[in-house]
C-alpha positions in Angstrom: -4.3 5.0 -31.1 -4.8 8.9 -29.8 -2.0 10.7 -31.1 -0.1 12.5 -28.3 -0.5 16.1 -27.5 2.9 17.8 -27.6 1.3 20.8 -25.6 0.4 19.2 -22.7 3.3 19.0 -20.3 2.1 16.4 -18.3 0.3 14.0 -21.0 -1.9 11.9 -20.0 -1.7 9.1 -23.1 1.5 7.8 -23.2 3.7 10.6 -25.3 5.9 6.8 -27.3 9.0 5.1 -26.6 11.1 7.8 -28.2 9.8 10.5 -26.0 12.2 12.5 -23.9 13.2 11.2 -20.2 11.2 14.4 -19.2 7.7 13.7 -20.8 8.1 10.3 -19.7 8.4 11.2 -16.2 6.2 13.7 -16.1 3.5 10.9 -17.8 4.1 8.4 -15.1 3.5 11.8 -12.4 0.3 12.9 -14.3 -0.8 8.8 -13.5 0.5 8.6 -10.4 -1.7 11.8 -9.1 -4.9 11.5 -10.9 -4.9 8.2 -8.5 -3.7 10.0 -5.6 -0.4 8.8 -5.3 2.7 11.2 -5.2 4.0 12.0 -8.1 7.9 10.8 -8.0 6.4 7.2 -7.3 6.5 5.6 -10.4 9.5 7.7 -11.8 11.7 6.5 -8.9 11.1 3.0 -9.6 11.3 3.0 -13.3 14.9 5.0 -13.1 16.1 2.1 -11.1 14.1 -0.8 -12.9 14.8 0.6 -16.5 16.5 3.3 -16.8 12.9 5.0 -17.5 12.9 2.8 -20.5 10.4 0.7 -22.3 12.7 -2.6 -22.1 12.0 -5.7 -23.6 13.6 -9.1 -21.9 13.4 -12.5 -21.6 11.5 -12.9 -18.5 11.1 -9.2 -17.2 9.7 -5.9 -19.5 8.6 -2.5 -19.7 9.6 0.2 -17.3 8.9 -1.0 -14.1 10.4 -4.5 -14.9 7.2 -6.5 -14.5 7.2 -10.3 -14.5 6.0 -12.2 -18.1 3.9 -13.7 -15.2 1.8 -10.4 -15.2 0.9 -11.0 -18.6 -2.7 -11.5 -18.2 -5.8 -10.5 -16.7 -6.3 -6.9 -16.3 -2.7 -6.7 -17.5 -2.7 -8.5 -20.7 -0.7 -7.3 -23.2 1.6 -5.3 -20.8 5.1 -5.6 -22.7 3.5 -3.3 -25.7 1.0 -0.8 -23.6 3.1 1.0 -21.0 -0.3 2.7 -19.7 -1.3 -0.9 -18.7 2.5 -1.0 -16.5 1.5 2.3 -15.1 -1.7 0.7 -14.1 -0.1 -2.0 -12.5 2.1 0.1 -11.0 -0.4 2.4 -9.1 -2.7 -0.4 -8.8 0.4 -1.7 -6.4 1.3 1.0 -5.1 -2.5 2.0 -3.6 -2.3 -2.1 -2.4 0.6 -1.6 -0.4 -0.7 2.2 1.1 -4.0 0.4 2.1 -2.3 -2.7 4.0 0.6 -0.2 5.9 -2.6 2.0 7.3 -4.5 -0.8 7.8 -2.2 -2.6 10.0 -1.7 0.6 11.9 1.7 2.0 10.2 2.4 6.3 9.1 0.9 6.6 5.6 3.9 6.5 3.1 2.7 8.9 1.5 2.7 12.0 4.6 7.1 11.9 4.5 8.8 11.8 1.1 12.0 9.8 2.9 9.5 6.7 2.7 8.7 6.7 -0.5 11.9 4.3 -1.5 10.6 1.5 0.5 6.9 2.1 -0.9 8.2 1.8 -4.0 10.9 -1.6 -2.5 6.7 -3.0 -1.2 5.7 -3.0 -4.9 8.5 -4.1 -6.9 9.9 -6.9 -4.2 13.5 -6.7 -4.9 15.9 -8.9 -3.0 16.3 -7.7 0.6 19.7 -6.2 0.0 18.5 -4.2 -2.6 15.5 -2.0 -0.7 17.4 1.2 -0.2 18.1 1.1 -4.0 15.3 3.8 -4.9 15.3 6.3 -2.3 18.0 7.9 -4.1 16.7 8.8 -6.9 14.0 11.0 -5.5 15.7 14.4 -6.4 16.1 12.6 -10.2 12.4 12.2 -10.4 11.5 15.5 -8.6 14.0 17.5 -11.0 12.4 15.5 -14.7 9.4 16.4 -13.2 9.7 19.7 -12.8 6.4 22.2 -11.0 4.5 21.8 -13.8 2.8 18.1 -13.2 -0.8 18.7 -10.6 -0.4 16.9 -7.3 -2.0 14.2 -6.1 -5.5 13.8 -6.0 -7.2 14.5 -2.9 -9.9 11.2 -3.2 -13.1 11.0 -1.6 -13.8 13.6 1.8 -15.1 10.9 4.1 -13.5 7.9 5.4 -15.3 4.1 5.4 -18.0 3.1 8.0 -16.6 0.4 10.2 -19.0 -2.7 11.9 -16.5 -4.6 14.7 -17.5 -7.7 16.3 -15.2 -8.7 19.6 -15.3 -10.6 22.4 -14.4 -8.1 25.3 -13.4 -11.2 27.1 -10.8 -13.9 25.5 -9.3 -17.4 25.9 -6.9 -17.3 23.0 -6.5 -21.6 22.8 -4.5 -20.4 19.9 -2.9 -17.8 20.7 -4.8 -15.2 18.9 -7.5 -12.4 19.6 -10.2 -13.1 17.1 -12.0 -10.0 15.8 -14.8 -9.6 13.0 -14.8 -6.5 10.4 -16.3 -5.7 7.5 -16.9 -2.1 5.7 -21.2 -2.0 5.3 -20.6 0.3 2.3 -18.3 -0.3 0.1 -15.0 -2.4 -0.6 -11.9 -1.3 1.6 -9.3 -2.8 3.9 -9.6 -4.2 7.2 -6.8 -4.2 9.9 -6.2 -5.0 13.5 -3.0 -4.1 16.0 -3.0 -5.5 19.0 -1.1 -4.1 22.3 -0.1 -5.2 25.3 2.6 -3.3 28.1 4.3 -5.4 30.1 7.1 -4.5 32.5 6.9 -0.8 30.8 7.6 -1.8 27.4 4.9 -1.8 24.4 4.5 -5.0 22.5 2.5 -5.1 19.2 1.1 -7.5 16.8 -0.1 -6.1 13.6 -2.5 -7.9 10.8 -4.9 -6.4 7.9 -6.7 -8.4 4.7 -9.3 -6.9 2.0 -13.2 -6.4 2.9 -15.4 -7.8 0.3 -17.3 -4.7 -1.8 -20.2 -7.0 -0.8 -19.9 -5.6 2.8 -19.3 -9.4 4.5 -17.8 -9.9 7.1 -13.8 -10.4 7.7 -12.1 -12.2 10.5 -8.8 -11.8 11.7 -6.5 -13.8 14.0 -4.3 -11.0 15.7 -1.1 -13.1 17.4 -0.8 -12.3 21.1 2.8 -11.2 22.1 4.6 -13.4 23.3 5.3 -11.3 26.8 1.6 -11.9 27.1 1.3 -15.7 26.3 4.4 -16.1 29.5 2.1 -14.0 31.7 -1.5 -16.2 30.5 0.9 -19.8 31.1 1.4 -18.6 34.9 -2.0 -18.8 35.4 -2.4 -14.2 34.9 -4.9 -12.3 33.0 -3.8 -9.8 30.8 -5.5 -6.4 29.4 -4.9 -5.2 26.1 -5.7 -2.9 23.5 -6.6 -3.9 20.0 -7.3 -1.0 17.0 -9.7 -1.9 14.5 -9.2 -0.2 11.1 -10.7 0.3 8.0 -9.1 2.1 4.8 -10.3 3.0 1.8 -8.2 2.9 -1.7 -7.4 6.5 -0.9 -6.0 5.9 2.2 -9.2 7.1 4.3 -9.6 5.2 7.6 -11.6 4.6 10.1 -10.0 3.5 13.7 -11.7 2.2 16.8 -9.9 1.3 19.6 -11.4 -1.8 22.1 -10.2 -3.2 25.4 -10.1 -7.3 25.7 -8.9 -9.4 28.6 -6.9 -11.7 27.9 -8.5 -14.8 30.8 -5.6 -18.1 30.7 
């Protein structure tokens, strides 16, 4: 095992379980950023999982209190290498950025006051529990100090996106049906669909992974129910639906298409 450097202030190999809560913070932010993730992320949820603490349990370990579950496959061996829990963390945490763009919400990471519920979409505490992480933002920011790089800025360019659609739609099922994939490379596909109806926006919202491979990806995008009343009285109805495609940096692509809606 490389032995850790003690002049680095942001190490990037894990500085042991007897480091202070500083270096360990400031670890998890040097991880966190070189995958373009802000760098409070992890600290915030290991403060409230662990304590920022290597833990050991019956069922749960490590910092970020990981399931024995997620003792395999790319994260075999987790309990005793904390850089494979980091891993899994930002792996996770750049799963849950994709699918929020993708399906057409802000990116968590442009507004610090969402970073708590990014971190509540990776670890999946009980629902009463979500707002536990937010506050322990300042904690994180202040063991981290302004000495840790920011995030990383990722790739300049954002995916190519191919969309297939039928511009005209008898949704039997009630869904639009729409075809995406990413020619390129691997990313994630999304659609929201909109309708207004009596003034008032309605939205349905729905996203999955693009095969690196570049097939094709179809999604069922449920029409709003204000829009299934108006198709059962016999009325058409326009609306919008916005493709998207995102990249694991949180690039997208977004194309916006008009379908009616025919009962």
């Amino acid at each position: 095992m490389t032995a850790p450097d003690l002049s680095d202030p942001c190490p990037a190999v894990y500085p042991g379980d007897s480091a202070s809560r500083e270096r360990l913070a400031r670890w998890m932010a040097r991880g966190a950023a070189d995958r373009g993730l802000p760098r409070e992320l992890p600290v915030m949820a290991a403060i409230a999982e662990s304590g920022l603490r290597n833990l050991r349990g019956q069922d749960y370990h490590g910092f970020f209190g990981m399931h024995e579950s997620l003792n395999a496959g790319l994260y075999r061996g987790f309990p005793s290498r904390p850089e494979l829990q980091l891993r899994w963390f930002t792996d996770s945490a750049l799963a849950v950025r994709q699918r929020r763009i993708a399906e057409g919400w802000p990116d968590p990471a442009a507004d610090e006051a969402d970073f708590g519920l990014w971190v509540a979409d990776v670890e999946r505490p009980a629902p009463q529990n979500r707002s536990g992480y937010q506050p322990h933002l300042a904690e994180a920011q202040r063991l981290i100090g302004s000495r840790c790089p920011a995030a990383a800025s990722g790739e300049a360019t954002a995916p190519p996106l191919e969309v297939r659609i039928a511009r005209r739609q008898r949704p039997a099922t009630g869904t639009v049906r729409v075809r995406l994939r990413c020619p390129v490379e691997g990313c994630r596909v999304g659609a929201v669909l909109g309708v207004t109806v009596r003034g008032t926006l309605r939205q349905s919202r729905t996203s999955a992974p693009s095969s690196p491979d570049g097939s094709w990806v179809e999604l069922a995008v449920t029409v709003p129910r204000a829009a299934t009343r108006l198709l059962a009285r016999g009325r058409s109805a326009l609306v919008t639906v916005q493709t998207i495609a995102v990249s694991e940096s949180a690039r997208a692509t977004a194309v916006e298409h008009r379908v009616r809606l025919l009962p």
